[in-house]
C-alpha positions in Angstrom: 50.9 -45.9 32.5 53.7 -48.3 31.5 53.2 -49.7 35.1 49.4 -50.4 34.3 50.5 -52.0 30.8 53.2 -54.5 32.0 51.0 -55.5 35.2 48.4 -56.5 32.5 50.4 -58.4 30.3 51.5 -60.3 33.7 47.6 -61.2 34.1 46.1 -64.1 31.4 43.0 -62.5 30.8 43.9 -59.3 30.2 46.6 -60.4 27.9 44.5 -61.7 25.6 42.6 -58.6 25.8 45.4 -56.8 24.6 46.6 -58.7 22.3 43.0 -59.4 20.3 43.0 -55.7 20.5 46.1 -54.9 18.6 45.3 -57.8 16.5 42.0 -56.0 15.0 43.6 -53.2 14.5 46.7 -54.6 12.6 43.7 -56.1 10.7 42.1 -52.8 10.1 45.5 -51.3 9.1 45.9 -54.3 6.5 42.0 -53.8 5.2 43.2 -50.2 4.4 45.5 -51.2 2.0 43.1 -53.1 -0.4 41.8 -50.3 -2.7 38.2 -50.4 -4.1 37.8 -52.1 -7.9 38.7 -49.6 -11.2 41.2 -47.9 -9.3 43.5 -46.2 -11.3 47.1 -45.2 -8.9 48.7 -42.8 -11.6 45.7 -41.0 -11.3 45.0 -41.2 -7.8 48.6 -39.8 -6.8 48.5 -36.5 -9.4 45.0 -36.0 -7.5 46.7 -35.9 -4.1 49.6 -33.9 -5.7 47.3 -31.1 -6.5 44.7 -30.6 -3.9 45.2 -29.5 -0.4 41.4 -30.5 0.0 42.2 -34.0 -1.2 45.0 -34.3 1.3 42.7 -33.0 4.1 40.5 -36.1 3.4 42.8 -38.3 3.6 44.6 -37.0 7.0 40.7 -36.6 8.4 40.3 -40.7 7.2 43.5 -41.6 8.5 45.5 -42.1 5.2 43.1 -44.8 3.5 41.6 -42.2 0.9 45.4 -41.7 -0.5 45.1 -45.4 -1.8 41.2 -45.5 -2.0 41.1 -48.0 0.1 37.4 -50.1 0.9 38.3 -48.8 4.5 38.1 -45.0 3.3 35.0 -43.9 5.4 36.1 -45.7 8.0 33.3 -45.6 10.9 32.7 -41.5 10.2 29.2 -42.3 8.6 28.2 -44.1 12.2 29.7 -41.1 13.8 28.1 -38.6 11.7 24.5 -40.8 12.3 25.6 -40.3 15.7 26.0 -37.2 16.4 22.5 -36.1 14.3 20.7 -38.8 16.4 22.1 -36.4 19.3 20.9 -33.3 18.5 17.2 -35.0 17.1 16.9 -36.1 20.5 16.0 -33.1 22.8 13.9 -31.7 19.2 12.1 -35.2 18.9 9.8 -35.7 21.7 9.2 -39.2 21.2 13.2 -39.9 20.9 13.8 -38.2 24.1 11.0 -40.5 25.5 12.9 -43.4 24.1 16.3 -42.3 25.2 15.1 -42.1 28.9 13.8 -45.6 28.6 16.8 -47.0 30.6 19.0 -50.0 28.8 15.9 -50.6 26.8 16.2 -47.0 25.1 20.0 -47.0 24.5 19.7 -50.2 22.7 16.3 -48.5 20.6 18.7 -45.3 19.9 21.3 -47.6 18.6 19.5 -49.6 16.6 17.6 -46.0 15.3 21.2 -44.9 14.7 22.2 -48.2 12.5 19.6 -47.5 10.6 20.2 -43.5 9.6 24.0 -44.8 8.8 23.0 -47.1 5.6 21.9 -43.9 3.8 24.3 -41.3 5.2 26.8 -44.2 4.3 25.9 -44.8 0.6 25.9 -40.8 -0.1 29.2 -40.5 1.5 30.6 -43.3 -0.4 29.3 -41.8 -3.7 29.7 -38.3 -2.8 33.4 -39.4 -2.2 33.8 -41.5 -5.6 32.6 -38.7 -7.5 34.6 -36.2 -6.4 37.8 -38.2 -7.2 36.6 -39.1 -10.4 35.8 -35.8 -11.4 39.3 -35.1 -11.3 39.0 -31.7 -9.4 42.8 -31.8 -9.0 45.1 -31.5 -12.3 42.3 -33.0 -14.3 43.2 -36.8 -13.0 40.1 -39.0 -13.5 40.7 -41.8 -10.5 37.7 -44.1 -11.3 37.2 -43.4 -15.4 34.2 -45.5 -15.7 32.1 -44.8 -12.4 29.0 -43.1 -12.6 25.7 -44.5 -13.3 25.8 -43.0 -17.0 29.1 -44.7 -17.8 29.6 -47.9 -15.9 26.5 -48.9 -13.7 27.5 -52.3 -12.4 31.7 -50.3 -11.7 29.7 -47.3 -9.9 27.4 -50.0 -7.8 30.3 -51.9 -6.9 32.5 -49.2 -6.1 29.5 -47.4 -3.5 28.7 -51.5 -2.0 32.4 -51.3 -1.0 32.9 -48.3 0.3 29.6 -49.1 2.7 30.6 -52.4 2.8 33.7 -51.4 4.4 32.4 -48.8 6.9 30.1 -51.5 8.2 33.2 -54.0 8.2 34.9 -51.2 10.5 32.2 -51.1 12.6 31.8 -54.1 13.1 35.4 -54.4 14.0 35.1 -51.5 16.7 32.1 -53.6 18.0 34.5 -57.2 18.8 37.4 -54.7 20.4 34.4 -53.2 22.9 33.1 -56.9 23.6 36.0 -59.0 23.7 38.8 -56.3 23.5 40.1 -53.0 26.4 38.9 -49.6 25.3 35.9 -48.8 23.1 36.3 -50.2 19.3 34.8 -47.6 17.6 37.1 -44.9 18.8 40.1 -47.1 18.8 39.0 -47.7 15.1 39.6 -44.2 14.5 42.9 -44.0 16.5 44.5 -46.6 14.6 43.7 -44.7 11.8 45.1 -41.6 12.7 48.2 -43.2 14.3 48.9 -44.9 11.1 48.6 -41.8 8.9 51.7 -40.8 11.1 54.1 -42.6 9.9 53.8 -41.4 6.2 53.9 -37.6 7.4 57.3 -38.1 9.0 58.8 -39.6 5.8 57.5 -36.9 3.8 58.9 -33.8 6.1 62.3 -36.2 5.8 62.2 -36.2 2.1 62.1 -32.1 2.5 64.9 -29.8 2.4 64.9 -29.3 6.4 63.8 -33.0 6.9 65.5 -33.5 10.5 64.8 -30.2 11.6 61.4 -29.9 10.9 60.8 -33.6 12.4 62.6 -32.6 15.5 60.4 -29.4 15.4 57.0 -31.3 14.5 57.1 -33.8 17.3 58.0 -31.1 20.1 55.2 -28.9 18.8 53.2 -32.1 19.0 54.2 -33.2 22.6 53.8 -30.2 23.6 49.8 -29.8 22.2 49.6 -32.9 23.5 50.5 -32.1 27.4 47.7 -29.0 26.8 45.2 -31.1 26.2 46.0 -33.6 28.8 45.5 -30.8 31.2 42.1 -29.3 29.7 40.8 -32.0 28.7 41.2 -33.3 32.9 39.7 -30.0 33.7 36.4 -29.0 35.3 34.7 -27.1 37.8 33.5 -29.0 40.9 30.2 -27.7 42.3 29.2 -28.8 45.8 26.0 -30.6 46.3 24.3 -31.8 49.7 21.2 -34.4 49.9 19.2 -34.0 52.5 18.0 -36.5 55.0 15.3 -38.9 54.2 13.2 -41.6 56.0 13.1 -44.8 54.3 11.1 -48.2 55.4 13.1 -51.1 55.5 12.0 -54.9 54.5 11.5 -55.4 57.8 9.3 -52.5 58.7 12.0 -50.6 60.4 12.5 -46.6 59.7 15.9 -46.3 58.4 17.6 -42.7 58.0 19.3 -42.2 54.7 20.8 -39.6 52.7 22.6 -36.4 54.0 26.2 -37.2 52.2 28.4 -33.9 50.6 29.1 -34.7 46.6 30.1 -32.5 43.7 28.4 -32.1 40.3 31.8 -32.0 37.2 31.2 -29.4 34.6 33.9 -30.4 32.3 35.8 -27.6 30.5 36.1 -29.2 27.2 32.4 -31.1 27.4 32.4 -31.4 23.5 35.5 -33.2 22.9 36.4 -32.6 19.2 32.9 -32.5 17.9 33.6 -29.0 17.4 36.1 -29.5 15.2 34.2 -32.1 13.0 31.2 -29.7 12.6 33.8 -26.7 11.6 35.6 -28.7 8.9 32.6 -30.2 7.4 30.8 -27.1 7.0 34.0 -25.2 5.6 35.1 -27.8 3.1 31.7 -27.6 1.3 32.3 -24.1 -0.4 35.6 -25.3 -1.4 34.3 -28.5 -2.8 31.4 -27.2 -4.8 34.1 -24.2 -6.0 36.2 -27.3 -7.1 33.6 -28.8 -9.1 32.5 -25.0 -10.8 36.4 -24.6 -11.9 35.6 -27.6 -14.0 32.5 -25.3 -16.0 33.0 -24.6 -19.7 31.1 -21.0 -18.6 33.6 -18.7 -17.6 31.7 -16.5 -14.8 30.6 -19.7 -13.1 34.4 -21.5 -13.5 35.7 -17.6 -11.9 33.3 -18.2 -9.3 34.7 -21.6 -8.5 38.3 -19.9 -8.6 37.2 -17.4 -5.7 35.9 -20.2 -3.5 39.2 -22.7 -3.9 41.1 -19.6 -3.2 39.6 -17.9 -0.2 38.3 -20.9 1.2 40.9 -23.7 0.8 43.1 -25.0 3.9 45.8 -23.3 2.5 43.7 -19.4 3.1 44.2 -17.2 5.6 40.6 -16.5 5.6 39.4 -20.2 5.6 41.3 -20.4 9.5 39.8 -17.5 10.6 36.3 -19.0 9.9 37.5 -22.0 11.6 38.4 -20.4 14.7 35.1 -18.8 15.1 33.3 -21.5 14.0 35.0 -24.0 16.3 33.7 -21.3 19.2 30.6 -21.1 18.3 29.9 -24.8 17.5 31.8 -25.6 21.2 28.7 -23.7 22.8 26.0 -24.7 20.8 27.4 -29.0 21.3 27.9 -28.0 25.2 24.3 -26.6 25.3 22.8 -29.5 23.6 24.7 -31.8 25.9 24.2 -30.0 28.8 20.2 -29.7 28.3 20.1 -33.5 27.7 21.5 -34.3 31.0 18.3 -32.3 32.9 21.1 -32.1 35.7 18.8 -29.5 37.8 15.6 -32.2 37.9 17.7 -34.7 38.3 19.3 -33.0 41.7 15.6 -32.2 42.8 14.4 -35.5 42.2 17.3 -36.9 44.4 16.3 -34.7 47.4 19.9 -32.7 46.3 20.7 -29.4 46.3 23.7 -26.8 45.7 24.3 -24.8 49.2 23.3 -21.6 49.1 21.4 -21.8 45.6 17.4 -22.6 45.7 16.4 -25.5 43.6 14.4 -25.7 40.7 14.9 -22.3 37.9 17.5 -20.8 40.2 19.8 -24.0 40.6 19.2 -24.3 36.2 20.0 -20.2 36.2 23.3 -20.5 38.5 24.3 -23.9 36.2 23.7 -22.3 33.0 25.9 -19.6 34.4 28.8 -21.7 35.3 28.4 -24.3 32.2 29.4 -21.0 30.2 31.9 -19.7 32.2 33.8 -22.6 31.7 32.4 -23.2 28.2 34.7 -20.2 27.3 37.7 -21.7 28.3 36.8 -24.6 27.0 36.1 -23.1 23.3 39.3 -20.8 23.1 41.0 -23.6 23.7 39.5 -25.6 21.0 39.9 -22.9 18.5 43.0 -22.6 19.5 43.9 -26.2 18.8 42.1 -26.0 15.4 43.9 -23.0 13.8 47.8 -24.4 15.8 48.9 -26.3 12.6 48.4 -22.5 10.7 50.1 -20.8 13.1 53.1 -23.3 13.3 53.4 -22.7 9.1 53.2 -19.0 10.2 56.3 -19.3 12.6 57.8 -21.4 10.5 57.9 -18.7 7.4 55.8 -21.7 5.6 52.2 -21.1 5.5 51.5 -23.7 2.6 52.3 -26.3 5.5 48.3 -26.1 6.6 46.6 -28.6 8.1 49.8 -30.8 7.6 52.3 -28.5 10.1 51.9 -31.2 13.0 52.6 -35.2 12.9 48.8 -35.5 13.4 45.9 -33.3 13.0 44.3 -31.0 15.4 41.2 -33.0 15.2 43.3 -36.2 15.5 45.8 -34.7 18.6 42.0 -34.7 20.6 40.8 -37.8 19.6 44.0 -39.9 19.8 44.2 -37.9 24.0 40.9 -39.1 24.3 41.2 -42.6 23.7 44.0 -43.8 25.6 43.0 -41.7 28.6 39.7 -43.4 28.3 41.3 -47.1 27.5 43.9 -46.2 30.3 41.1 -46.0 33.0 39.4 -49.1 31.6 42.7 -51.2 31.8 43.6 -49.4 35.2 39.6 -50.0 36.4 40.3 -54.0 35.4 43.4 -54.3 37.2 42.1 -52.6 40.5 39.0 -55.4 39.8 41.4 -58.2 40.4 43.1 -56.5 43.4 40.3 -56.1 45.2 39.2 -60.0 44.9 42.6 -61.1 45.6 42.4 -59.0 48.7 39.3 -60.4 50.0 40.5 -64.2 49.1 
């Protein structure tokens, strides 16, 4: 890898690559400093004093939410537009028509999916103002005059920069993927991720085993981070054969084709850390609304809050539990939906392919299906595993309070962070072997 990295910066072009690259994202981690208008930071740092749900925010957006920054949503509601425009697809017929439309329908789907993040983008943003200002955490109002009751032009203002500044991201993570190595968006996210880092370690310093539980973080963390090196490289190879063909030539001549020996991947980990996403965002919702009921003047309804923040909090043994299995089940039901899209048994049949020993058409889909969840089981154990590590580590550790916090970076973050420089790694590698080749052949 460091081979790969100094051979570029020997090589003009990709050195400017580079370097636009971590110029944007320098610019990104500046952007994340600017908080939105009406902010009040006495408030803002008694919220994150007293809510574990607070501080999984702000390690799930990368650190800006802990100065309510204009870069707090970062590029999650494009993501989150994302991932529903995946799972409308195979339900939508006319989408599905769209998406197989070649260059033509990737570009329609991404316009499609421009357009579903405006919305998802302005509830997030006011979803996530008025949740701070409610002062769900020791009674701290961060924005005192937003809502539309109070302070319409403050609540308007704060909601156009929060969207503002998800679009500004994006748009970011767009120049990296045109002009830059590695795709933006996901870079986006891993700058923000990488930069909540270096906060956590001062914190576990400021504690009373500071060195010791640094030392113990980060081999916990290289460790995890090995693992999913390994699974995330994993997969099943399963032999395919084409057969023979007869194909006319320009010049009227028969020309036999076909007959090569490939392999089809089924990845272990297919989902990457979707999973993940899906599990936290349906678990913090009881929590969130239980936060809000605490706040009720009635008492049943304020008791019924207190049951929710307590069994269903990070800091619950219960709310990991749910995690695991939801992590599981989400991995299959992602890998399926994934899986179906690809229509890998037409595809084979259409290419005159076929796996030895298996007949094609329903068989070839029955003896995929089989294998996708063979390996699919791997593949979810592992991510459950991954999810619920930082709660075990507390566990060990005779600290359970430590959470979601008990590595340098999030479980979510470990696989997303893995992800991105293996992929910007093969892009940077895949550029340099470019310029081999055509100095070779001068």
């Amino acid at each position: 890898m460091l081979t790969a990295v100094i051979s570029a910066f020997q090589l003009p072009e990709l050195r400017r690559k580079l370097l636009f690259t971590l110029g944007i994202l320098v610019l990104y981690r500046l952007l994340a400093q600017i908080p939105v208008p009406g902010v009040d930071s006495a408030a803002l740092a008694t919220f994150f004093q007293g809510s574990d749900l607070a501080n999984l925010f702000d390690l799930l957006s990368g650190g800006a939410l802990s100065n309510f920054s204009v870069m707090s949503m970062g590029v999650y509601p494009y993501i989150t537009a994302s991932i529903i425009m995946q799972l409308l697809i195979p339900i939508i017929p006319r989408l599905e028509e769209v998406a197989k439309d070649g260059d033509a329908g990737r570009q329609k789907i991404n316009q499609y999916t421009l357009y579903l993040t405006i919305p998802l983008a302005i509830l997030q943003g006011y979803g996530q103002a008025f949740i701070m200002t409610s002062g769900f955490a020791g009674g701290a109002s961060v924005l005192p005059g937003f809502g539309f009751s109070v302070d319409p032009l403050l609540t308007i203002t704060v909601v156009a920069s929060l969207v503002a500044g998800s679009f500004f991201a994006l748009w970011l993570g767009n120049l990296i993927t045109e002009e830059g190595i590695g795709n933006g968006v996901s870079l986006i996210i891993f700058g923000g991720i990488v930069g909540n880092m270096f906060p956590r370690i001062n914190a576990l310093l400021a504690s009373t085993r500071g060195w010791l539980l640094v030392i113990v973080f980060a081999a916990i963390t290289i460790a995890t981070i090995l693992l999913i090196v390994y699974v995330q490289e994993g997969q099943r190879r399963i032999p395919v054969r084409y057969g023979k063909r007869v194909r006319t030539t320009r010049g009227n001549r028969l020309m036999m084709v076909g007959g090569q020996s490939s392999y089809v991947p089924i990845r272990v980990n297919s989902a990457g850390m979707i999973p993940l996403i899906f599990a936290s965002s349906l678990l913090i919702f009881p929590s969130t609304v239980g936060s809000a009921l605490q706040a009720s003047t009635v008492p049943w309804v304020a008791s019924i809050g207190s049951f929710l923040v307590s069994t269903l909090s990070p800091g619950a043994t219960l709310y990991w539990v749910l995690y695991f299995l939801l992590v599981v089940a989400f991995t299959y039901f992602y890998t399926d939906v994934i899986f179906r899209q690809q229509n890998l048994p037409e595809t084979l049949q259409r290419q005159g392919g076929y796996i030895p020993g298996i007949r094609p058409g329903k068989r070839t889909e029955e003896y995929l299906n089989r294998v996708v969840t063979r390996v699919t089981l791997v593949g979810a154990l592992f991510l459950g595993f991954v999810a619920i590590l930082p709660w075990l580590v507390g566990l060990f550790l005779n600290e359970p309070g430590l959470g979601s916090s008990s590595l340098l970076i999030t479980s979510a973050g470990l696989l997303i962070v893995v992800g991105v420089v293996l992929d910007t790694m093969k892009q940077l590698e895949a550029q340099l072997l470019m310029r081999h080749y055509e100095g070779f052949i001068r």
